[in-house]
N, C-alpha and C positions, 0 to 999 in steps of 0.2 A: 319544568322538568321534561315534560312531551319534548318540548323545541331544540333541549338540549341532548335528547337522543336522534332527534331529527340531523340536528347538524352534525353528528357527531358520524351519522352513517353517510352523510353527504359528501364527509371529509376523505372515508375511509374508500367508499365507494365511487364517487365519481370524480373526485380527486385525477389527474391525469399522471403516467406513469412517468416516472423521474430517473433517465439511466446517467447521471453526471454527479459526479463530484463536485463540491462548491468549492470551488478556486480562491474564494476569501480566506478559507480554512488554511490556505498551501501558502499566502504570501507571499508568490510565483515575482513579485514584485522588486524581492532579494536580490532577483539572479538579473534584474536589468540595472544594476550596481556593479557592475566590472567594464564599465565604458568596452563594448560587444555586440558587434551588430545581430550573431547572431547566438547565443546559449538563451533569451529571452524567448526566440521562436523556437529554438527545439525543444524546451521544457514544452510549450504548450505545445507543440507537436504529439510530444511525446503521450502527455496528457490524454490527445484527444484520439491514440492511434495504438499506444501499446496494451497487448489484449494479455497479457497479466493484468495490469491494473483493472482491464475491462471486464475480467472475472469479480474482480472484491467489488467492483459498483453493481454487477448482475446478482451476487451474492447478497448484497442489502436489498434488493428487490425480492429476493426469497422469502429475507424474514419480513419485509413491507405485508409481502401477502400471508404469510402467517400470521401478523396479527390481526389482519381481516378474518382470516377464516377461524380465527380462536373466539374474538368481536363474535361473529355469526351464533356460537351456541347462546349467547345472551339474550340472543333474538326468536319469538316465537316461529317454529315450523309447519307449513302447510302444504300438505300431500290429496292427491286426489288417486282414486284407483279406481279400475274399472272392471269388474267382477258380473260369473257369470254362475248362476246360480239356480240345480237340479235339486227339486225337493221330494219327496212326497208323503205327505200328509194325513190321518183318517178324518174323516168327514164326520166331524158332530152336529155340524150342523147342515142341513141337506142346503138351505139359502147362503149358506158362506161359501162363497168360489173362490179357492185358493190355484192360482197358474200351479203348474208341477214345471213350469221352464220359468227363469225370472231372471233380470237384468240390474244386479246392485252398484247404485254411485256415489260410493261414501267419501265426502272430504273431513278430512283430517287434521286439528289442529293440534300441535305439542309443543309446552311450554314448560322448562324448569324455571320454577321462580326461585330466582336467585335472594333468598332471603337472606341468607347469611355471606351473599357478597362472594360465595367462593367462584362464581364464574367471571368476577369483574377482576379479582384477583390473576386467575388465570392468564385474562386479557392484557392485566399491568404486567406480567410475567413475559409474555409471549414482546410486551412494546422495549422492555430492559432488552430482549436477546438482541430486537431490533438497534436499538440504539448501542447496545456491544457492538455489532455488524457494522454499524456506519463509521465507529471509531477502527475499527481494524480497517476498513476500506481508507480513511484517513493517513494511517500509518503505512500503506502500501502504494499511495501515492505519493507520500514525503518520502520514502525510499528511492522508488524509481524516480525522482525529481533528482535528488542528492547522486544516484548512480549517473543520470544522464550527465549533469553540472560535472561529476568529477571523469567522467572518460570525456567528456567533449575538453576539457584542462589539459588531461594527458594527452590528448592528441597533438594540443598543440605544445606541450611540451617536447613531443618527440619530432615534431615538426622542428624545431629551432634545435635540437641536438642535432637531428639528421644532417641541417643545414651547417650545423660546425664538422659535424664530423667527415662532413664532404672534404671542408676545406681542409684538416688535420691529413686527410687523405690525397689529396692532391698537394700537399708540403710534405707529406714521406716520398711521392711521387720524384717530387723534386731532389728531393737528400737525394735517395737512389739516384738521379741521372747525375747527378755531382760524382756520388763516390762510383758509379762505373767510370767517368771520366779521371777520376784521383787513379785508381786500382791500373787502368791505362797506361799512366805516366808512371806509374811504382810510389806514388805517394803514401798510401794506404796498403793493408795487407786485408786478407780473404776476409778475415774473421769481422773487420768492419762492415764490409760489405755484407758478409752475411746479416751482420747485424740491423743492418738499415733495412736488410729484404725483410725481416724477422716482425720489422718494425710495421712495415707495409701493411705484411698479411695481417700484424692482428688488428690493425686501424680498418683493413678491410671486412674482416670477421666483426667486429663493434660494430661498423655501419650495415651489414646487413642484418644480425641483431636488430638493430635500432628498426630497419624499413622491417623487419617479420614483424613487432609490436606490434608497430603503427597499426599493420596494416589488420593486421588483431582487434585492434581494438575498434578501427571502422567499422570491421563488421558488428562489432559487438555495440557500437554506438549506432549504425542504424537497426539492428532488431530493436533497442531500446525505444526507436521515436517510429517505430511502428515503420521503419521500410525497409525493403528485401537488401540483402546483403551482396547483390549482385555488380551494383551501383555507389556501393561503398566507398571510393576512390572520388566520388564526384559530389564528398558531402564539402558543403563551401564554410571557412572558416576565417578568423582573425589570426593575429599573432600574441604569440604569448608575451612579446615585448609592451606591446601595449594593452595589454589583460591587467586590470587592477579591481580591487573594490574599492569605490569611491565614496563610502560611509563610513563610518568608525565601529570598528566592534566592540563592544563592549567589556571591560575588567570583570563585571558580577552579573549574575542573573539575580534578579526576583522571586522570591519560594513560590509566588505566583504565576509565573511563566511554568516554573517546573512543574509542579501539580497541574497543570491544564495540558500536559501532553498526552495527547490521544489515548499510548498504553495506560497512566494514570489513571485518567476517565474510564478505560474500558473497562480496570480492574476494580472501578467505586462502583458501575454499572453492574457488575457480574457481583459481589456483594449485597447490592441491593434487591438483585433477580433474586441472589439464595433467600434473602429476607423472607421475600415473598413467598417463596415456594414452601419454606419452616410452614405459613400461614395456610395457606391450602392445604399440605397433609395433617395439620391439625384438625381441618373443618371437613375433612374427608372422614372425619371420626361421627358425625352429625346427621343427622337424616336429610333426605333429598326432598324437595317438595314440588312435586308434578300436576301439572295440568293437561286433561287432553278434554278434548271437544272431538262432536264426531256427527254429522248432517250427515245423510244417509239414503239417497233417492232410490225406490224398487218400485217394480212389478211385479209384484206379492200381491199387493192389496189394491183393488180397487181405483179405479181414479187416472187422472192423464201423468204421466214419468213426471213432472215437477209439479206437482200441484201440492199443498199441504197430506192431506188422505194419503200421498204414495212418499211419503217423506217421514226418518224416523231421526231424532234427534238425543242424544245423549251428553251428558258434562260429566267428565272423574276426576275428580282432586284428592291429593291425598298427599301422606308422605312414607317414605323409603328409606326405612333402616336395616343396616345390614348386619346381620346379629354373629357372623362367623366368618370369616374371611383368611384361616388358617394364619394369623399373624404380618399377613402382608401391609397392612397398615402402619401397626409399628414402625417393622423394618422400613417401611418409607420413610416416615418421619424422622428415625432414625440416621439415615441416610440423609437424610436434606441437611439436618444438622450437622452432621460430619462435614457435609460438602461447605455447607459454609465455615466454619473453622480451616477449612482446608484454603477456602477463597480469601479469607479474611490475611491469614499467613500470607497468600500470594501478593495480597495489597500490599502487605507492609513489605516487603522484599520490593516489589515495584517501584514503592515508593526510594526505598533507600537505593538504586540500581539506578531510579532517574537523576536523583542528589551527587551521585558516581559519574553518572556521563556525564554531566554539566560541567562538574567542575574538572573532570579528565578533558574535557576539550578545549577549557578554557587555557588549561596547565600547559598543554601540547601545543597552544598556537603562542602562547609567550615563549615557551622555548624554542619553538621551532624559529620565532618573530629571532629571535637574540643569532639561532645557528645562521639564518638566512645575513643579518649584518657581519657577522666573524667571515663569511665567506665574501661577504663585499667587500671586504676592507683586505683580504687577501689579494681578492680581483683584482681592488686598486696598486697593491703593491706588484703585481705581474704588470701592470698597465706600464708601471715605471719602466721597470723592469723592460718592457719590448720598446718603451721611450728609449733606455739607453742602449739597445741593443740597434736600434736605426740608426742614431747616432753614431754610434762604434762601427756600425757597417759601412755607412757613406764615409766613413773616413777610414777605412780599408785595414781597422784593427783585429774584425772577426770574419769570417767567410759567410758565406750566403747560409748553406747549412747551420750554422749556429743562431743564425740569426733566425730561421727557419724553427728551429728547436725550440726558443727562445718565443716564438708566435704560439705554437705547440700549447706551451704550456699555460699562457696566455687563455688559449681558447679552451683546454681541459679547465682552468677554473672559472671561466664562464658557463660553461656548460654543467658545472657545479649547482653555479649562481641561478639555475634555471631550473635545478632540482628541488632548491631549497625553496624557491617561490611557487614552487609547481605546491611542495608541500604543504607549504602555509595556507595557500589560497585552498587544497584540498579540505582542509582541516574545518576553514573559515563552513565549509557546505556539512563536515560533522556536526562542525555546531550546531546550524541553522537545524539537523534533524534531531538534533536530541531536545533543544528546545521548542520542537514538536512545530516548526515554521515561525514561530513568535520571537523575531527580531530584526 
């Protein structure tokens, strides 16, 4: 018994302090499944740099030390004080010499004995909040993992729009020097012309849209991996052509993956805490049972400052009942049990909410799987389509311009085809957080 409160204060107390997250928990392992040199280093970047997440790991060190310092009342307390001490006295006896100035050094021992277990209770209480904490710190690191994974996506998604939308822009460039040469000769009238300028601008408007994103979202991708947004421009990246996940996702989850996601846990955690706490305002109806001790050194009596003669020693045990307390006990108890019915509801809403994302993301990336082939199989018919439009041009049946139009459209359903896999792949990193990293 001794050796197991020995280790147990060993554990609490000299134990070394732990400000990290455990990376087994995050499955950080996912994200080096998109053949990508680099979304692998910036989760853990991100990990080890962004100071959101760096609060919810500080955060579990708070309740680490509350349950030390709740532990503590289990434990006997010892106090010394140093007291100075003016008396005076009548004299009955002419041979007893009593100092009228004296020097008292009482140490102090206080002990609740925990007989009925409500301070260990407390302890188990105080370790549930703890263990809530670490599950919330859990959830706010598969967050910010899923944020970083899906803007470092969109980046490069706007990266390969930006790069068509150039060329869309520089083949309106070209219509336009055609039809000022058409309008020239009288081939063409105003209104064409206008229309190709018309064309221009809003390909020009689109691609500066496209560069504002981007450049949006850099900055917002570096505060993410913890660096200043000054240098945002110089974050280095793949291409989204060669961006894939090279593992299979999965048709079904397991009711086992689902019930182990973080919130799950926190809300079986925060149930169990109520449990607890029902049990303590029960025992708070109970008497206290106190120990003090009390060693006592003066110069009162006789003798050198520590010798036995100048030394007075006392033991009080007893117990503590408290016969009136205006009804605030009830009302706790009272309370605790509400709060658990309250918590109990939460669980079961938790539960049915995580059953909802799972299978809404599973729903979202088959559909989205199906929109992103409909758009490929367009793609491929535009493909023909600028096939026969070269054809037709080298043999001088359509002008350049048409042929130009015909590229055009070409590249608007590519740049389609890059939304729809921007989508998918985004989808693929909902997954991975609603199944709490466990896939």
């Amino acid at each position: 018994m001794y050796k197991k409160v020995i280790l147990t204060i060993l554990i609490l107390f000299i134990s070394p302090v732990c400000f990290a997250v455990d990376r087994k928990d995050l499955n950080i392992e996912f994200f080096n499944r998109f053949n990508d040199d680099y979304l692998f280093q910036y989760v853990n970047e991100a990990i080890e740099n962004n100071h959101n997440a760096k609060q919810a790991t500080i955060r579990v060190e708070e309740y680490r030390q509350g349950v030390k310092s709740q532990f503590a009342n289990e434990l006997p307390s010892f106090s010394v004080a140093a007291n100075y001490l003016g008396i005076h006295s009548p004299k009955f006896n002419p041979n007893l010499s009593v100092s009228k100035n004296a020097f008292v050094l009482p140490f102090i021992a206080n002990y609740e004995a925990d007989i009925l277990l409500k301070n260990r209770d407390k302890t188990r209480s105080a370790k549930k909040s703890y263990e809530m904490s670490k599950f919330d710190e859990q959830s706010a690191y598969l967050a910010l993992i899923t944020d970083v994974a899906t803007v470092y996506t969109n980046i490069l998604e706007y990266d390969k729009l930006i790069e068509e939308q150039e060329k869309i822009v520089e083949n309106y460039n070209q219509i336009l020097n055609d039809d000022n040469k058409k309008i020239a000769r009288g081939v063409i009238n105003t209104t064409e012309l206008n229309n190709s300028t018309s064309k221009l601008k809003d390909a020009n408007i689109t691609l500066e849209n496209l560069l504002k994103q981007r450049e949006i979202l850099l900055m917002q991708f570096a505060i993410l991996i913890g660096r200043s947004s000054d240098g945002s421009n110089n974050i280095a990246r793949d291409s989204i052509d060669n961006f894939e996940y090279s593992a299979v996702i999965p048709n079904e989850i397991e009711s086992d993956v689902i019930f182990s996601r973080p919130d799950v846990k926190r809300a079986e955690a925060g149930l169990e805490k109520a449990k607890i706490d029902i049990r303590v305002a029960r025992k708070e109806f109970l008497p206290r049972f106190n120990i003090t001790g009390i060693w006592a050194f003066n110069t009162i009596a006789p003798g050198s400052f520590f010798s036995w003669e100048s030394s007075l020693a006392a033991l009080l045990a007893g117990a503590t009942q408290d016969l009136f307390t205006g009804g605030r006990k009830i009302a706790n108890l009272k309370y605790k049990k509400a709060k658990y019915e309250e918590l109990f509801e939460q669980y079961k809403q938790t539960d049915i909410e995580a059953v909802k994302e799972v299978n809404t993301s599973l729903c979202i990336i088959k559909h989205d799987t199906e929109v992103e082939n409909g758009v490929n199989e367009k793609l491929k018919l535009e493909a023909t389509n600028l096939n026969s439009a070269d054809k037709m041009l080298s043999q001088g049946v359509i002008s350049k311009s048409q042929y130009l139009n015909s590229e055009n459209r070409y590249i608007s359903k590519d740049m389609d085809l890059t939304k729809a896999k921007t989508q998918r792949l985004v989808n693929y990193y909902t997954l991975y957080k609603t199944v709490g990293g466990k896939i």
